[in-house]
N, C-alpha and C positions, 0 to 999 in steps of 0.2 A: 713799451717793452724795456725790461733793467736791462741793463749792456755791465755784466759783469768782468773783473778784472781779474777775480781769483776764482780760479775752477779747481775746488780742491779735488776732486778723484784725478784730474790732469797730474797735480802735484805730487798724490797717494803715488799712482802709479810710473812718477819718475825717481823716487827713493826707492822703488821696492829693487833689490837686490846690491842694493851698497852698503859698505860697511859702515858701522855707526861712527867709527874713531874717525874715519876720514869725511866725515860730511861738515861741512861751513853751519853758522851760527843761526844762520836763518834756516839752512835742511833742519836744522836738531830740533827750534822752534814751531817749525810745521809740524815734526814728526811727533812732539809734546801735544801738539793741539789736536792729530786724529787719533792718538790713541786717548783721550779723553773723550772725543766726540765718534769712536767707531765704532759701537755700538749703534747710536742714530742715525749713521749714516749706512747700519749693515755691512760691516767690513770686519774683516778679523786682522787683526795686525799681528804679528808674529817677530818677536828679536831672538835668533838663536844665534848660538858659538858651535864652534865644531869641534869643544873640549868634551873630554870622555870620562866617566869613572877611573877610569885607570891611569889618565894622567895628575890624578889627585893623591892614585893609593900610595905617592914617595911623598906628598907633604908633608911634613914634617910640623909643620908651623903655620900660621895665617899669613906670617909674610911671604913663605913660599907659595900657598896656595895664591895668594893675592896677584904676585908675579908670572904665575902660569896664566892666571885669568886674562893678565896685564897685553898677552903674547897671542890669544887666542885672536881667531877673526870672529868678528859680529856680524850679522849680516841681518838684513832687513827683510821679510816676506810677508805678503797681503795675499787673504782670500777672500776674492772677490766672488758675489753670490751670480747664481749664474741668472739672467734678463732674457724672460720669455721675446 
């Protein structure tokens, strides 16, 4: 029997709900690797912000708009399929 060391759904489900800005080099690199592989592995990964329409309708510019973006939280969410 393999005796594995990386259990990625372990890993899936210890980023889901942290924000992206503040995760370390190796979270960012795992999180690179399931959203390229979550589809085969049946997961849907999700990165939303909790920026609005309306906090864009004062932009004025790209570097403003850029700056609001810059302020927003990112936050990480997985849906996991549901296991008869």
């Amino acid at each position: 029997m393999k005796i594995r060391k990386f259990y990625p759904r372990q890993v899936l489900r210890a980023l889901e709900g942290k924000d992206v800005q503040k995760i370390d080099n190796g979270q960012r690199k795992a999180l690179v690797y399931f959203m390229k592989r979550s589809r085969k592995m049946n997961q849907e990964i999700f990165i939303l912000n909790d920026a609005t329409k309306s906090d864009f309708a004062g932009a004025v510019n790209k570097e403003t708009a850029e700056a609001i973006l810059a302020n927003v939280t990112t936050k990480i969410f997985l849906k996991m399929p549901i296991t008869a």
